[in-house]
VODRENRO-362143 format. One record per residue: residue number from 1; residue in three letters; x, y, z of N, C-alpha, C, O, CB in turn. Coordinates in nm, 4 decimals. Glycine has a CB too. Example, Ala and Ser with C-alpha at 12.3 -4.5 7.8 and 13.67 -1.06 7.14 Angstrom:
residues 2
{node 1 'ALA' {1.3190 -0.5690 0.7800} {1.2300 -0.4500 0.7800} {1.3200 -0.3300 0.7800} {1.4236 -0.3319 0.8465} {1.1308 -0.4473 0.9046}}
{node 2 'SER' {1.2850 -0.2250 0.7080} {1.3670 -0.1060 0.7140} {1.2900 0.0030 0.7870} {1.3409 0.1138 0.8039} {1.4084 -0.0598 0.5725}}
***
This chain:
residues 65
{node 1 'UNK' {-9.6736 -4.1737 -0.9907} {-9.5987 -4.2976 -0.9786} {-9.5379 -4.3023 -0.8380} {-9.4638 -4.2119 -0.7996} {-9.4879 -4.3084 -1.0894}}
{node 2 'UNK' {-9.5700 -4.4108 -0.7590} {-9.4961 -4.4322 -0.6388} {-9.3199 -4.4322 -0.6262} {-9.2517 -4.4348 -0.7286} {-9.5478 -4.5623 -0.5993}}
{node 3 'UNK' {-9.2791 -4.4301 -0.5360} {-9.1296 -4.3740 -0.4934} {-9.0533 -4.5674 -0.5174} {-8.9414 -4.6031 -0.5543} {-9.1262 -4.2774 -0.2627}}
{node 4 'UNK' {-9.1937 -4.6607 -0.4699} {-9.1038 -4.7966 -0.5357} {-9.1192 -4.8435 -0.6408} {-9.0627 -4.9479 -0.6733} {-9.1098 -4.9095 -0.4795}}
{node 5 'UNK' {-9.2127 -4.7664 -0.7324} {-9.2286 -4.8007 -0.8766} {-9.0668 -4.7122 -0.9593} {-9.0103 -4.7857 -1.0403} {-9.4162 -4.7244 -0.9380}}
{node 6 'UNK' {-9.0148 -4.6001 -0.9440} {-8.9538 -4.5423 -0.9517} {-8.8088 -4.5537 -0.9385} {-8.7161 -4.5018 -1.0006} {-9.0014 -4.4922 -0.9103}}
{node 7 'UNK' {-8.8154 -4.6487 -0.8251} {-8.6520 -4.7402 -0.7971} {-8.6566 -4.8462 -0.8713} {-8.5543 -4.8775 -0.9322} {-8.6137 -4.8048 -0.6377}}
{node 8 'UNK' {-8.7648 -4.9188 -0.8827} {-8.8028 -5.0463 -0.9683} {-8.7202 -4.9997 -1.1758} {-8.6414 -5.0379 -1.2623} {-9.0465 -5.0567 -0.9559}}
{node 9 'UNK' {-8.8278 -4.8886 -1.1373} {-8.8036 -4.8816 -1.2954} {-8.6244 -4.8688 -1.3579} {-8.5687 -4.9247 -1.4523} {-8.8959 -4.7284 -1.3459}}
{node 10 'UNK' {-8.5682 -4.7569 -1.2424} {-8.4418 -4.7362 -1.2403} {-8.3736 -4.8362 -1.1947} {-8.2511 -4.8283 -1.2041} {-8.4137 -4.6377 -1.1818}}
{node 11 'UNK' {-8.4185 -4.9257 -1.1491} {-8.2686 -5.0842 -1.1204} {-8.3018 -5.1166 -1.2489} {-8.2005 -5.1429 -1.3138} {-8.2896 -5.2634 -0.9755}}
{node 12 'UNK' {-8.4199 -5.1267 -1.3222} {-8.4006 -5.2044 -1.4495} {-8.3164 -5.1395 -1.5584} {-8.2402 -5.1830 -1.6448} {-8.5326 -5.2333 -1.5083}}
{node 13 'UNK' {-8.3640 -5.0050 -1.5173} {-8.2607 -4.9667 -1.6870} {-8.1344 -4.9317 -1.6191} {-8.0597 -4.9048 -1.7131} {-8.3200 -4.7983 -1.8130}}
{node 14 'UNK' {-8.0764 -4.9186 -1.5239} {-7.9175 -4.9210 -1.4454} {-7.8888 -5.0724 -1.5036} {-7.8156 -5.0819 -1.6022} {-7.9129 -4.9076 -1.2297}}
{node 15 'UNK' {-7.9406 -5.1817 -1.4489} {-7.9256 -5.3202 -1.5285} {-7.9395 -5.3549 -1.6762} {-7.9051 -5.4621 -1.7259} {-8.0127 -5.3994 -1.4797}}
{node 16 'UNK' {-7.9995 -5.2414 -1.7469} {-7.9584 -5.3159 -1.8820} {-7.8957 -5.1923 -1.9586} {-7.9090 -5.1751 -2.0797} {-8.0995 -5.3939 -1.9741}}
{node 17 'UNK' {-7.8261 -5.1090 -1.8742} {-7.6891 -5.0377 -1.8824} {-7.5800 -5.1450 -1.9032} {-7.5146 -5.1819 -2.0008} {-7.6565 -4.9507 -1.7448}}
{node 18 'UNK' {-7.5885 -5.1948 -1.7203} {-7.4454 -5.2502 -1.6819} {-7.4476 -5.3635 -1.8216} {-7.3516 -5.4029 -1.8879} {-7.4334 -5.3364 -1.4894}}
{node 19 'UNK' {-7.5758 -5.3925 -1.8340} {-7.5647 -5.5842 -2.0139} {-7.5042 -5.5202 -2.0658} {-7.3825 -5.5381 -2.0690} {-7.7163 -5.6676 -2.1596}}
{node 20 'UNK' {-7.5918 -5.3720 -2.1572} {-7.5094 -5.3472 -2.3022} {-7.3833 -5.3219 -2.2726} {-7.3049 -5.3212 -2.3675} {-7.5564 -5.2261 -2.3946}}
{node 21 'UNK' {-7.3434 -5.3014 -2.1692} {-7.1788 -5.2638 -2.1557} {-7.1794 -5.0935 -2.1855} {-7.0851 -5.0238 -2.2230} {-7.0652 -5.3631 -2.2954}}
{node 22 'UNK' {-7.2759 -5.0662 -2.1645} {-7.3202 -4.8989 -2.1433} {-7.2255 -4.8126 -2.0674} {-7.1830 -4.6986 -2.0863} {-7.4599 -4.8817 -2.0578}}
{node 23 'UNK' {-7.2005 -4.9281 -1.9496} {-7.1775 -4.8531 -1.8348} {-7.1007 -4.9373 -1.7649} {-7.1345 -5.0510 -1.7980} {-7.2929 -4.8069 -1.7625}}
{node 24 'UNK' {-6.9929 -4.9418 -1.6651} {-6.9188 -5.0468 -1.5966} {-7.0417 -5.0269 -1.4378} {-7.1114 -4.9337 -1.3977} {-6.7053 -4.9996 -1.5771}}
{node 25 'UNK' {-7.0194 -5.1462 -1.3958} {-7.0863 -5.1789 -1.2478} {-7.0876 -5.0765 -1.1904} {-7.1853 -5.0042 -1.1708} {-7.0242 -5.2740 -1.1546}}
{node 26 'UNK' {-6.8911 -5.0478 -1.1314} {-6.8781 -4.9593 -1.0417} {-6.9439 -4.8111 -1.0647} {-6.9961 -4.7525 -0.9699} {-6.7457 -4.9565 -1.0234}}
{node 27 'UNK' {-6.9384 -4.7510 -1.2014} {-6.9595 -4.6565 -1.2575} {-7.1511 -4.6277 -1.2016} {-7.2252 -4.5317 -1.1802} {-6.9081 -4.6879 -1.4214}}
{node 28 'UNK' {-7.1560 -4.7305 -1.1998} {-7.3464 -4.7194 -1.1817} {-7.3143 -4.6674 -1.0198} {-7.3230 -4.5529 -0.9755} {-7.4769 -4.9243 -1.1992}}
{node 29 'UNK' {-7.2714 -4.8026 -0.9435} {-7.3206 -4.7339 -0.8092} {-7.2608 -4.6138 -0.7744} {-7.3142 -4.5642 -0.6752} {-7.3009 -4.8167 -0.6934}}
{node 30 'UNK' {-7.1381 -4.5274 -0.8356} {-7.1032 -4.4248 -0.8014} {-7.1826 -4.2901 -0.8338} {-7.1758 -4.1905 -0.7618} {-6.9944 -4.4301 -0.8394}}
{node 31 'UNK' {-7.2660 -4.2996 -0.9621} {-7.3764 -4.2481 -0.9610} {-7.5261 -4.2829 -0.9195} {-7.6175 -4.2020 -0.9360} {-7.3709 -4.2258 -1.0502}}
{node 32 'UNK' {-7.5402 -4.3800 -0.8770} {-7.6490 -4.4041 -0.7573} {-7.6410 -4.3438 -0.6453} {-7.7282 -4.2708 -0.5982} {-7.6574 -4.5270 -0.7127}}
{node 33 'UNK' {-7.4743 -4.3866 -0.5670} {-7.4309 -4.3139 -0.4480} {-7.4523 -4.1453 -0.4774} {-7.5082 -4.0689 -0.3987} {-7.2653 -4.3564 -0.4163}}
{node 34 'UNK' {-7.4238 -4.1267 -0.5422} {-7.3974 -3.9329 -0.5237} {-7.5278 -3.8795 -0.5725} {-7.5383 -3.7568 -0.5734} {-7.2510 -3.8452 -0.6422}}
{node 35 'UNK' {-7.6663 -3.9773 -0.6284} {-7.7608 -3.9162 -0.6895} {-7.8489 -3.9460 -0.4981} {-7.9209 -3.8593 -0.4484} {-7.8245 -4.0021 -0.8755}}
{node 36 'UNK' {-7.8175 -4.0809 -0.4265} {-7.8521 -4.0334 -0.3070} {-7.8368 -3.9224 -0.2463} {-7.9264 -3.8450 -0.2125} {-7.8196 -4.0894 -0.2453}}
{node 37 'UNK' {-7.7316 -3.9117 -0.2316} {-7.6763 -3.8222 -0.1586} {-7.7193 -3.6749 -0.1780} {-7.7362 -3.5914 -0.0890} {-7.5489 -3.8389 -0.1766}}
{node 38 'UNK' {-7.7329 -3.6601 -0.3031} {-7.7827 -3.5520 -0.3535} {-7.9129 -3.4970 -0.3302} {-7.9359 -3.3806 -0.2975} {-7.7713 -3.5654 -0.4609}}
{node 39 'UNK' {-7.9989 -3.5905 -0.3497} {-8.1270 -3.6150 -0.2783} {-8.1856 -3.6168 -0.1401} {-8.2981 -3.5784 -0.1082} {-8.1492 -3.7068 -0.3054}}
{node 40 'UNK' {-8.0725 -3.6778 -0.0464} {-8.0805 -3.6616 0.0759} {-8.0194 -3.5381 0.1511} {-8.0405 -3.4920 0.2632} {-8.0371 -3.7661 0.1162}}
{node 41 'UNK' {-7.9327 -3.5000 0.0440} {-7.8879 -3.2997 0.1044} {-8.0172 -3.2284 0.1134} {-8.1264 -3.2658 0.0704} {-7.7778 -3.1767 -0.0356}}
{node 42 'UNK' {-7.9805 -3.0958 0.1899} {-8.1072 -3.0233 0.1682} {-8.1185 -2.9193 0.0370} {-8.1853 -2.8160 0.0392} {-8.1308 -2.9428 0.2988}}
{node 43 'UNK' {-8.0569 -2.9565 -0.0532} {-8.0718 -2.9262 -0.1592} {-8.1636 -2.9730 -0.2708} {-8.1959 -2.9129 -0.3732} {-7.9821 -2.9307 -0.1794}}
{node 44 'UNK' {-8.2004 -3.1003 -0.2258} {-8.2737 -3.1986 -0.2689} {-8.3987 -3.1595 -0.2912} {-8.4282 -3.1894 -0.4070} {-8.2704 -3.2973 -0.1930}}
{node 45 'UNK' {-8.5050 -3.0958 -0.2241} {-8.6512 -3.0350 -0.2515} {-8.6297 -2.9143 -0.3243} {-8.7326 -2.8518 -0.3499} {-8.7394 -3.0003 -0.1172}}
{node 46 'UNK' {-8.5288 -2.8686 -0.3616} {-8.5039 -2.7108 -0.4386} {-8.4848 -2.7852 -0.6110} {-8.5283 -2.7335 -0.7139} {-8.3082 -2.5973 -0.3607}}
{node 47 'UNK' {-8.3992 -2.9325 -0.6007} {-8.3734 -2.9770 -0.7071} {-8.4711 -3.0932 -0.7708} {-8.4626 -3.1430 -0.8831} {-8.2505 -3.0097 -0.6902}}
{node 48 'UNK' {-8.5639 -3.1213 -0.6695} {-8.6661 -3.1492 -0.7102} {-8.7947 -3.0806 -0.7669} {-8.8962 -3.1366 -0.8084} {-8.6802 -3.1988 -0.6408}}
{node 49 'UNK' {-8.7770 -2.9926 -0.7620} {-8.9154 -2.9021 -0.7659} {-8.8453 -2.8122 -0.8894} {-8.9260 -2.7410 -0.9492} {-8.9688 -2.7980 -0.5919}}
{node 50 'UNK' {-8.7113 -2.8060 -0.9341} {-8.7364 -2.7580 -1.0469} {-8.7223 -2.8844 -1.1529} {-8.7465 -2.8651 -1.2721} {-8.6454 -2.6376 -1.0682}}
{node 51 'UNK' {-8.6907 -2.9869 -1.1146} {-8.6645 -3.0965 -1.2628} {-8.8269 -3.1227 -1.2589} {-8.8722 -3.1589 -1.3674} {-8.5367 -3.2842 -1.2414}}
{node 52 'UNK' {-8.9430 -3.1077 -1.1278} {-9.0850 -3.0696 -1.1633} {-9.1312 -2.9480 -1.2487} {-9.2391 -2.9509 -1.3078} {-9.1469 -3.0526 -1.0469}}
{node 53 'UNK' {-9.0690 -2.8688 -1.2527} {-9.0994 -2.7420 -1.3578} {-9.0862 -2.7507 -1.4826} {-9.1516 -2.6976 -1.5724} {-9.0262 -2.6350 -1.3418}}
{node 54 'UNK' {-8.9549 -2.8547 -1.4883} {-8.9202 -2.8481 -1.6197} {-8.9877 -2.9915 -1.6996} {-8.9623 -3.0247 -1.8154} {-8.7511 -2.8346 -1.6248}}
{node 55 'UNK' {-9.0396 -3.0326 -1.6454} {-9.1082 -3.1441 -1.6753} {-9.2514 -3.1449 -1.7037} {-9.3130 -3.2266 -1.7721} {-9.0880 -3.2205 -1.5842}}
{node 56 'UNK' {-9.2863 -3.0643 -1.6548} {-9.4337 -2.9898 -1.6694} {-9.4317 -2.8599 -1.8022} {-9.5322 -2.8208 -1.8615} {-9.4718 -2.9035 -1.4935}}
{node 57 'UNK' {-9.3243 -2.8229 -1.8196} {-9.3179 -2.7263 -1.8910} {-9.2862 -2.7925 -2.0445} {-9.3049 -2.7334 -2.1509} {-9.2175 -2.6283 -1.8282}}
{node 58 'UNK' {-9.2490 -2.8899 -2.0331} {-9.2132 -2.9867 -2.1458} {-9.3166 -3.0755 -2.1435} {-9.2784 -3.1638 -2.2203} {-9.0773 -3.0610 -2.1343}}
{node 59 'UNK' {-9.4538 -3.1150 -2.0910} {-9.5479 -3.1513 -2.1049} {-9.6478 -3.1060 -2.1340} {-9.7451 -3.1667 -2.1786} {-9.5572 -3.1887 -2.0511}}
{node 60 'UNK' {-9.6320 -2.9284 -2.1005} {-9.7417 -2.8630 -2.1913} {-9.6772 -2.8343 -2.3571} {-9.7504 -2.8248 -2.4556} {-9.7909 -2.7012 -2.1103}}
{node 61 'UNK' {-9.5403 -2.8246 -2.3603} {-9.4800 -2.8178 -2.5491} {-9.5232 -2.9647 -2.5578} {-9.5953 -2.9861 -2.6552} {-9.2604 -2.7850 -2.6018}}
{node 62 'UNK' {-9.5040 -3.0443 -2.5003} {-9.5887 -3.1568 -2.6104} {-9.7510 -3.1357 -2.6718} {-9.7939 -3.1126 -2.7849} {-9.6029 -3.3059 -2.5228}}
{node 63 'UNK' {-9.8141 -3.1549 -2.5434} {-9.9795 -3.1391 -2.5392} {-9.9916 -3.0272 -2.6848} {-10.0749 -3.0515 -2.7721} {-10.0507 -3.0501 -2.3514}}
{node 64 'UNK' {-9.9340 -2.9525 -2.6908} {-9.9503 -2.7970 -2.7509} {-9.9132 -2.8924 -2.8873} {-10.0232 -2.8942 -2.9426} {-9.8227 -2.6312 -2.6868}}
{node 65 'UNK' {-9.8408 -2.9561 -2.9559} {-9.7917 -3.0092 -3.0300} {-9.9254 -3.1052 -3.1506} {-9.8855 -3.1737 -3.2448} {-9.6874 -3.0796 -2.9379}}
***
């Protein structure tokens, strides 16, 4: 999946957070802001590559299923 299919998908369900009243506005962009940020540290390819491990590892317990 591309990197703008991926923001796409996440403004939609951040937006039908903020409807159900899930979540307040501000509350979203403060975790948007710090999930940037987080991403743009150089911590970011260490924390990417394991939520890839664990995602793969939970795709072979399905398959196996």
């Amino acid at each position: 999946m591309s990197l703008v299919a991926i923001c796409i998908v996440l403004g939609v369900l951040v937006a039908l957070m903020i409807k159900a009243k899930a979540i307040r506005a501000w509350g979203a962009l403060l975790r948007i802001a710090f999930g940037v940020t987080l991403a743009a540290s150089p911590m970011g390819q260490y924390l990417s590559a394991a939520l890839h491990a664990v995602g793969t590892w939970a795709m072979t317990q399905l398959r196996a299923v």
